[in-house]
BALO-838375 format. One line per 10 residues: for each residue z, x, y negated of C-alpha. Coordinates in nm, 4 decimals, always signed. Layout:
% residues N
Z:X:Y; ...
% end
This chain:
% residues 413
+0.0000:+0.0000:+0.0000; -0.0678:+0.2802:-0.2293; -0.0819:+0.3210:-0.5396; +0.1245:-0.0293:-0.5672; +0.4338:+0.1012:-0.3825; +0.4601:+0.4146:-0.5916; +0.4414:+0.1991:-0.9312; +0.6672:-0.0053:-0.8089; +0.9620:+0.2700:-0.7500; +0.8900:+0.3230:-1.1271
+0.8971:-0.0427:-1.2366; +1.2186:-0.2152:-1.0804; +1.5349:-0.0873:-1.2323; +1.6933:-0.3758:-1.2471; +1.6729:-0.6163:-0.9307; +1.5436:-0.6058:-0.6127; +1.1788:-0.6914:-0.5237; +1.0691:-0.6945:-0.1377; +0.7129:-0.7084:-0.0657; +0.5436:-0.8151:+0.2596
+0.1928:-0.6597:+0.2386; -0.1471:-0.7982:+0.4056; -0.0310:-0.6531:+0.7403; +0.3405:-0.7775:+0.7741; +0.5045:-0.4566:+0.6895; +0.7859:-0.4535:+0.4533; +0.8222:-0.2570:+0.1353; +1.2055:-0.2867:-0.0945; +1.1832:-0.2109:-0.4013; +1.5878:-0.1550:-0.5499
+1.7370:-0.1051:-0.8311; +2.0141:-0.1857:-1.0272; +2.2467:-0.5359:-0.9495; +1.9954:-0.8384:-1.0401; +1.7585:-1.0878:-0.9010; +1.6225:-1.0548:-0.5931; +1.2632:-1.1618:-0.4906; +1.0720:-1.1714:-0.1587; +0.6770:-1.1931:-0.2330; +0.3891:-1.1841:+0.0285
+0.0105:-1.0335:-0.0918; -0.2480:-1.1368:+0.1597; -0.5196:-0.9538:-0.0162; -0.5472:-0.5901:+0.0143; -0.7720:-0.5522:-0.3421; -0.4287:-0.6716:-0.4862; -0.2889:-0.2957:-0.3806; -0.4895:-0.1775:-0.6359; -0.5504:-0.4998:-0.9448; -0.1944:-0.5188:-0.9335
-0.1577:-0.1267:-1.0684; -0.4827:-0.1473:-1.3309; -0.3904:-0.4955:-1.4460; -0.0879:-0.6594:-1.3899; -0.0399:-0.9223:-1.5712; -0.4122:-1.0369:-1.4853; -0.3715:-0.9751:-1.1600; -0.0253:-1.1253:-1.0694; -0.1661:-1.4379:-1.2620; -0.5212:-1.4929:-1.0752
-0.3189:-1.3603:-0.7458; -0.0763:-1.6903:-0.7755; -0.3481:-1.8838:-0.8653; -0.5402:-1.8701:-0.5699; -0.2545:-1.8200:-0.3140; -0.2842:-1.4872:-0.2322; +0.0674:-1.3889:-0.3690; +0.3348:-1.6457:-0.2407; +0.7032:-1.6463:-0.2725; +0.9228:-1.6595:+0.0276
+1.2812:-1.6551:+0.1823; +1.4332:-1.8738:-0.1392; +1.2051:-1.7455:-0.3830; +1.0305:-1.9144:-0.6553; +0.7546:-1.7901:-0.9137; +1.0369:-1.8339:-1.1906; +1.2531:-1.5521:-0.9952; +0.9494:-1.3511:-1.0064; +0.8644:-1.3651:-1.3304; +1.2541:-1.2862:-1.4575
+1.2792:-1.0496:-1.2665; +0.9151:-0.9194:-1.4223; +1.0295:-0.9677:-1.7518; +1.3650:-0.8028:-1.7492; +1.1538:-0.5050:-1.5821; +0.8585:-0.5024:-1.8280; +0.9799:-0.2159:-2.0543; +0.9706:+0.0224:-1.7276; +0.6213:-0.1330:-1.6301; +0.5101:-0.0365:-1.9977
+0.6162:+0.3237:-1.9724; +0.4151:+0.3984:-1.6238; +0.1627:+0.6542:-1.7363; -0.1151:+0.4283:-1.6055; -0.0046:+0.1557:-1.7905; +0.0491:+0.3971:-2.0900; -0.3110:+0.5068:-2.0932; -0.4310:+0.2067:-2.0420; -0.2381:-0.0132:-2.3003; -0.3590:+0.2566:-2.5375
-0.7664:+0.1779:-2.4076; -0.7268:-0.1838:-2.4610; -0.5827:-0.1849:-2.8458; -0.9160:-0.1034:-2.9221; -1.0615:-0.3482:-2.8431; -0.8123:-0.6011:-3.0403; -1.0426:-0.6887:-3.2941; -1.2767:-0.8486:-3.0194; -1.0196:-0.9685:-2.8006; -0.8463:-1.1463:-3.1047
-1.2008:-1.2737:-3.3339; -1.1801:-1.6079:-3.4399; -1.5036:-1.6218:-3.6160; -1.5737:-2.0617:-3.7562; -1.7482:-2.1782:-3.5060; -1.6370:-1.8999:-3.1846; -1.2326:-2.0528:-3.3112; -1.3631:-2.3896:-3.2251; -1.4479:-2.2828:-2.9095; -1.1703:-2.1486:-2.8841
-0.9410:-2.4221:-2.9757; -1.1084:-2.6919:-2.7618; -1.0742:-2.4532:-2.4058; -0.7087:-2.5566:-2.4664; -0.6657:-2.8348:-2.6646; -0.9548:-3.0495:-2.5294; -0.8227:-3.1114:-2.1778; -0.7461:-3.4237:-2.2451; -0.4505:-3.6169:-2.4182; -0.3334:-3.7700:-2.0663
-0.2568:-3.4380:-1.9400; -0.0221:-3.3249:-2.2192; +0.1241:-3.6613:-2.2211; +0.2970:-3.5366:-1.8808; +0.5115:-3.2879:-2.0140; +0.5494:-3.2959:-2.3681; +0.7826:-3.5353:-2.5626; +0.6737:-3.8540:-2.6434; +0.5645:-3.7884:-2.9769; +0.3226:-3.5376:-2.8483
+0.4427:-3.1863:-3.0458; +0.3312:-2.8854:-2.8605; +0.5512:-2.6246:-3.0425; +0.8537:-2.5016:-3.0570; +1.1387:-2.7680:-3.0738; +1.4851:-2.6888:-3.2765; +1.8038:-2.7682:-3.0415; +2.0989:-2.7955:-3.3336; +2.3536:-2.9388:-3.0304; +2.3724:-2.8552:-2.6829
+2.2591:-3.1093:-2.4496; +2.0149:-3.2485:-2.7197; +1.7159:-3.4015:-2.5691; +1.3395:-3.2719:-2.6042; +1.2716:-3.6139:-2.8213; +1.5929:-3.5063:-3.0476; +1.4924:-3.1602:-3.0661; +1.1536:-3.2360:-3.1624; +1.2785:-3.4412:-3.4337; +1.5181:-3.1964:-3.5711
+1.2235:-2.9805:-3.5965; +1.0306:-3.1782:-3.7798; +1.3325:-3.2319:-3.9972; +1.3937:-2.9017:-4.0717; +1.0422:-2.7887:-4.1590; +1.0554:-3.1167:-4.4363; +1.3653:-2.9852:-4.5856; +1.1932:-2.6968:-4.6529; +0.8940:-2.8042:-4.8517; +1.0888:-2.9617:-5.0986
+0.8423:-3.3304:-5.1324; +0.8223:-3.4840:-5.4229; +0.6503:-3.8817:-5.4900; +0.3044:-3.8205:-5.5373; +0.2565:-3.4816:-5.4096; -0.0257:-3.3474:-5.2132; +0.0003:-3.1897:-4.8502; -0.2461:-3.0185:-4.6411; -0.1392:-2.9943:-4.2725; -0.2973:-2.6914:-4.0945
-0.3619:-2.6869:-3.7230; -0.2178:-3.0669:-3.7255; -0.1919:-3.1069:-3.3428; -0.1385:-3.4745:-3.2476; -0.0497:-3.5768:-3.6120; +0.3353:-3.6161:-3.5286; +0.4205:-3.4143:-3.8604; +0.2067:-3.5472:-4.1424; +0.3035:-3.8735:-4.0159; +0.6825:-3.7993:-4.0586
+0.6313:-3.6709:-4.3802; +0.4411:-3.9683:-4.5033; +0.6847:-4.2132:-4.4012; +1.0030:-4.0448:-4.5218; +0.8365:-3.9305:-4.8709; +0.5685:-4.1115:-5.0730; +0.2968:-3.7967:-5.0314; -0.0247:-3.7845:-4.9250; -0.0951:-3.5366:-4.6161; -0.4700:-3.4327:-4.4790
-0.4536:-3.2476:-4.1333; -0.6655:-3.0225:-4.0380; -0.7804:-2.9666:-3.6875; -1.0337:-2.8276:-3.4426; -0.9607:-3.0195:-3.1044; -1.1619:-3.3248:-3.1277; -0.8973:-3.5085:-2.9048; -0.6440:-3.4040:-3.1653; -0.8319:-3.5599:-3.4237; -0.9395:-3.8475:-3.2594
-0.5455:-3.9790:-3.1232; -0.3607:-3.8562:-3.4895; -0.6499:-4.0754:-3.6755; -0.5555:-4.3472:-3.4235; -0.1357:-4.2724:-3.4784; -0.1406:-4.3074:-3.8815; -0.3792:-4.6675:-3.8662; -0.1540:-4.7873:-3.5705; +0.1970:-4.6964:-3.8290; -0.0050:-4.8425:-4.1297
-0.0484:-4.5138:-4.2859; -0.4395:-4.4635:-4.3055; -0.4133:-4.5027:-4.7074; -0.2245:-4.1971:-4.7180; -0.2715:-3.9812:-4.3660; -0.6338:-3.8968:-4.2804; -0.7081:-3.6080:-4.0027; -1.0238:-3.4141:-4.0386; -1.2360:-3.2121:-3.7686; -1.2293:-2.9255:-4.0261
-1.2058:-2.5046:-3.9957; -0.8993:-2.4429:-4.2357; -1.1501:-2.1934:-4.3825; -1.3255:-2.4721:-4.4769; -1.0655:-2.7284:-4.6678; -1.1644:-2.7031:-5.0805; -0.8678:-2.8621:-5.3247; -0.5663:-2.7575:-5.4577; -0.2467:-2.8685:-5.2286; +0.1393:-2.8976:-5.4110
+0.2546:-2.8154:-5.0467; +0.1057:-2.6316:-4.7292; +0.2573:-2.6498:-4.3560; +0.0766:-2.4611:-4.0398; +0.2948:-2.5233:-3.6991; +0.2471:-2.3405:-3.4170; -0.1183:-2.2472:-3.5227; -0.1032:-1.9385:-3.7073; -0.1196:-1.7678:-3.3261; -0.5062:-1.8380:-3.3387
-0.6025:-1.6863:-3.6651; -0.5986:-1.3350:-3.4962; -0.4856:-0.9587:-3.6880; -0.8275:-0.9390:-3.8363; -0.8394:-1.2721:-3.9653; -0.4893:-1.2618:-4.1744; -0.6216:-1.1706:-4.4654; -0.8637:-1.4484:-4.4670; -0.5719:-1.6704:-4.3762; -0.3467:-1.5836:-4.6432
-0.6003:-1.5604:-4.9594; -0.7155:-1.9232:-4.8419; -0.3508:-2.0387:-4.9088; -0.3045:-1.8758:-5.1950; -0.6430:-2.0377:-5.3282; -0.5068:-2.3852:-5.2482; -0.2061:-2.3488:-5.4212; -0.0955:-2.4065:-5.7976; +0.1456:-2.1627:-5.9187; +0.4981:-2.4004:-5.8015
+0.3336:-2.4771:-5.4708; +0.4625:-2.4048:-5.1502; +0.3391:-2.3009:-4.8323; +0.5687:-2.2937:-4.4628; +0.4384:-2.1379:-4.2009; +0.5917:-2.1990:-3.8231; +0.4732:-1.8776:-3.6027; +0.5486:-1.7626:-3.2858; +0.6193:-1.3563:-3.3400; +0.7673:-1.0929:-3.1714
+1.0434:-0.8308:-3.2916; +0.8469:-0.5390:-3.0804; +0.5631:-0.3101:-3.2582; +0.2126:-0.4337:-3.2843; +0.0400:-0.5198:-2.9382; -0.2148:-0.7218:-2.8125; -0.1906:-1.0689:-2.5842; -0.1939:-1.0285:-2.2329; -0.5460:-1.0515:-2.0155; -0.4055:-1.3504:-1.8652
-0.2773:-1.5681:-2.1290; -0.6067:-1.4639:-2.3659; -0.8829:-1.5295:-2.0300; -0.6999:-1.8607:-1.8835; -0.5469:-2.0365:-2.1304; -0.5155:-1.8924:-2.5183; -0.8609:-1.6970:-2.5261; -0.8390:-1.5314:-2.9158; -0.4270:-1.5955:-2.9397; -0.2417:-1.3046:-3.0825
+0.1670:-1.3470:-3.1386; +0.1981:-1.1329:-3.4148; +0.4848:-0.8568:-3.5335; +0.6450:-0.8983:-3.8541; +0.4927:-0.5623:-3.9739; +0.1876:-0.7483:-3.9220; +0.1994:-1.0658:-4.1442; +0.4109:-0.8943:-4.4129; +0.1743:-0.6064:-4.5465; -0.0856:-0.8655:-4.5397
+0.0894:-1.1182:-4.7414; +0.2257:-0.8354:-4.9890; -0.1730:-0.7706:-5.0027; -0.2491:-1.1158:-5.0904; +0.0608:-1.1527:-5.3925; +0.2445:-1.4052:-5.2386; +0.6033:-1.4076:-5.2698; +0.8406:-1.4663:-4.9161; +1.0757:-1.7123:-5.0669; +1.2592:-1.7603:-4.7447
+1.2840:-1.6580:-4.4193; +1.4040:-1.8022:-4.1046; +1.4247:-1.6909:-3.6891; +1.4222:-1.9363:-3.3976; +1.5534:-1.6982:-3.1432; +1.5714:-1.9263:-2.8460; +1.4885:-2.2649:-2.9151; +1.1575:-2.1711:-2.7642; +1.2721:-2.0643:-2.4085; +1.4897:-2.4026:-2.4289
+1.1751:-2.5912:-2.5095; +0.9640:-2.4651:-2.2470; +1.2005:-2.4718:-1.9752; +1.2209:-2.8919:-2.0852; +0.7879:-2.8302:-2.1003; +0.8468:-2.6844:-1.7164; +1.0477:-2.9818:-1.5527; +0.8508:-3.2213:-1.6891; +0.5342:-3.0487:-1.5829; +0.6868:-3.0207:-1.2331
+0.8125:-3.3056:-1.2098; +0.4259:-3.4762:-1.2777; +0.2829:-3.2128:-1.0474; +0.0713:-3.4299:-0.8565; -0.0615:-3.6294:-1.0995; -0.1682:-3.2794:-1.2301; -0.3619:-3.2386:-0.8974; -0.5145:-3.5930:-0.9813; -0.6570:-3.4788:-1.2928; -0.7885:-3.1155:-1.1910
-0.6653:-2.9773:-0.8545; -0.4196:-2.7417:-0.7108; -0.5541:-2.3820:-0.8941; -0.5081:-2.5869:-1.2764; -0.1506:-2.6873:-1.1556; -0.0427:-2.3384:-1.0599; -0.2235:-2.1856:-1.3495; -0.0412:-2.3898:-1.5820; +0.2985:-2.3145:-1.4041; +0.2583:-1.9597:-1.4275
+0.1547:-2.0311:-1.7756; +0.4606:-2.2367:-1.9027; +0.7099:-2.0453:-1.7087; +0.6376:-1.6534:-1.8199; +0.5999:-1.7942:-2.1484; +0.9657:-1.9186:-2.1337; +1.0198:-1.5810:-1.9907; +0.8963:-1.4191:-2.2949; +1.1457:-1.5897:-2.5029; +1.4087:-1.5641:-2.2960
+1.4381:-1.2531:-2.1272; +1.1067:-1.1031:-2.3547; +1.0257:-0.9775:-2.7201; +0.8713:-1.3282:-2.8225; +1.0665:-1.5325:-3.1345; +0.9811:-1.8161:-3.3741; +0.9763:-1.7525:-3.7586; +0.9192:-1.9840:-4.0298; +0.8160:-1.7919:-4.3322; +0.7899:-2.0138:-4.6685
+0.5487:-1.8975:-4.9122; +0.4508:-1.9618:-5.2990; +0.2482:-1.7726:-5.5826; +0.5822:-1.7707:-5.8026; +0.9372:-1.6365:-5.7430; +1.0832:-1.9408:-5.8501; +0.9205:-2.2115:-5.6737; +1.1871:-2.2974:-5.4207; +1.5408:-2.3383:-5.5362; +1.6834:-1.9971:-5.5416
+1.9762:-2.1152:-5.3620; +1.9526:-2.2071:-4.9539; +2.1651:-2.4973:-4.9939; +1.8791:-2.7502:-5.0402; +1.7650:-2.7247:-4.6837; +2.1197:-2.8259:-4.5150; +2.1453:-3.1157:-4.7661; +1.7948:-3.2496:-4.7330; +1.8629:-3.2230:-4.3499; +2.1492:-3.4940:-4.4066
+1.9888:-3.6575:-4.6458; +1.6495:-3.7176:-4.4486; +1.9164:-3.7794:-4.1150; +2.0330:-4.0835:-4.3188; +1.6900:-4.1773:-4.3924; +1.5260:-4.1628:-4.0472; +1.7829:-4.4347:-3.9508; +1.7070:-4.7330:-4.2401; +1.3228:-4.6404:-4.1476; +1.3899:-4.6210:-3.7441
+1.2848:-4.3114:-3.6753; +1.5952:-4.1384:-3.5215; +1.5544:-4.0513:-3.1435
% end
């Protein structure tokens, strides 16, 4: 089983992974007190995939059944145990040289040209609104939730997330909002109904589009909610507030600079923009092969080192800054059981290779903010120093004040 066995004397320090090869033979891999994981390769070629390309590898191998878990085992012990290895996997020499091959080629892996980022977009987004109805909450928000209680629901969660981000933009009657990477309109809907502001969304998923232009006529709030099948590079107007969820991932490195001189061209001077990011607190990296080939092709999480020397760039002041540490694991571990628990329905829609693909999917990603380098930040942005309140207070008392609100308008979960 060479060269696997010898990077794997290098890659578990922590843990215990034994690995039945193609032939029955057993090979223990030991380290440190942790988890312990039994896994079976059938495939030979694996021997050698697994060494040049991980991640890739361990992905396609679960995929089509050629790595299997066994004696107790699950894929989530193998992918803790994976991620609580990962820095040792990073420093094998092979992995070393070849980590430093493939940032070259971030520009490519990460372009999200108009056009090639609605291709993009739709590979994931477009697989249809009944499958995401099977594991997301019912309001249909695919980002990170904000848990302020333990025991809090997904719905609740959800809610307090949309909360927060509101406190933060600081509405006023009459104002105008543009809504970024909209998703299933949850958020511009909110909005709308707790202040008295006009919202456009902004999308590239046609199914998006489609079911939030449906939501606001259904709530009675087509007058002053309208969705749009529209590049954000492509929205003209000036905006009194700007909010991008969970879509900033897609713009890519090479794109930020586009990204952030388009907001500061739709702002006036006291505007405001939030942005709602998945980062990471490691140095600048790339995406893995899996994630990027099967399910986020062009998705980049950036660091902060990243997005801040671009916005300094573009002269927009940070007028507050804020980290979801784990709400994200907690939201995809809710994502997970849900997923599993409408596993054959899953089948019904696709078959057996989408189902596993998407386990592997939602389950290292929980890994990665669990165990990994992932976070959440919400940056808030404006042209002027003095556009927020220059005290933080506002956001904790427009929290309360909006909780009060949600329940004369029914809208508390």
């Amino acid at each position: 089983m060479f060269p696997l066995s010898h990077m794997m004397k290098s890659f578990i320090r922590k843990g215990c992974l034994t690995v039945i090869d193609a032939d029955g033979k057993r090979h223990v891999f030991k380290g440190a007190p942790g988890p312990q994981v039994t896994m079976r390769l059938t495939d030979k070629r694996l021997y050698r995939t697994l060494v040049f390309n991980a991640e890739l590898a361990a992905g396609e191998a679960y995929m089509d059944g050629t790595m299997r878990f066994e004696e107790g085992s699950t894929l989530r012990d193998f992918l803790t145990l994976f991620s609580i290895n990962r820095l040792s996997l990073g420093s094998y020499p092979i992995q070393k040289v070849l980590r430093a091959i493939k940032m070259r080629f971030r520009k490519r892996q990460q372009s999200n040209r108009k056009g090639q980022a609605q291709q993009n977009v739709a590979h994931h987004y477009d697989l249809g609104n009944d499958f995401y109805r099977l594991f997301l909450d019912e309001n249909m928000l695919y980002s990170c939730a904000y848990f302020r209680e333990q025991g809090e629901t997904l719905e609740q969660a959800q809610r307090n997330k949309l909360r927060l981000l509101a406190s933060k933009l600081g509405l006023k009657p009459g104002m105008k909002v543009l809504d970024i990477g909209c998703g299933w309109g949850d958020l511009a809907l909110y909005l709308a109904t707790l202040e008295d502001v006009d919202v456009l969304g902004v999308t590239l998923s046609k199914e998006q589009q489609a079911l939030a232009t449906q939501r606001a006529e259904k709530a009675g709030l087509a007058d002053r909610v309208r969705f749009e099948l529209k590049d954000y590079r492509d929205v003209e107007g000036s905006f009194d507030r700007i909010v991008s969820v969970g879509m900033f991932e897609h713009v890519g490195v090479h794109h930020y600079d586009e990204f952030f001189k388009k907001l500061n061209a739709l702002m006036p001077d006291d505007g405001l923009a939030l942005l709602h990011s998945i980062g990471h607190m490691s140095p600048p990296g790339m995406a893995s092969a899996w994630l990027r080939k099967y399910i986020f092709p062009g998705a980049y999480s950036p660091a902060l080192s990243e997005v801040f020397e671009v916005v300094e760039r573009n002269s927009l002041w940070v007028t507050d800054l804020e980290f979801l540490r784990v709400h994200y694991a907690t939201t995809l571990a809710h994502w997970a059981d849900r997923f599993e628990t409408n596993r054959d329905k899953v089948i019904a829609l696709y078959d057996e290779r989408f189902a596993r693909m998407w386990e592997f999917y939602l389950i290292s990603a929980e890994m990665m903010f669990s165990t990994g380098s992932q976070l959440v930040f919400h940056m808030q942005l404006s042209r002027s120093r003095d556009a927020a309140p220059i005290v933080r207070d506002y956001i904790t008392d427009k929290q309360r004040d909006y909780i009060e609100r949600e329940k004369t308008l029914s809208l508390s979960v």
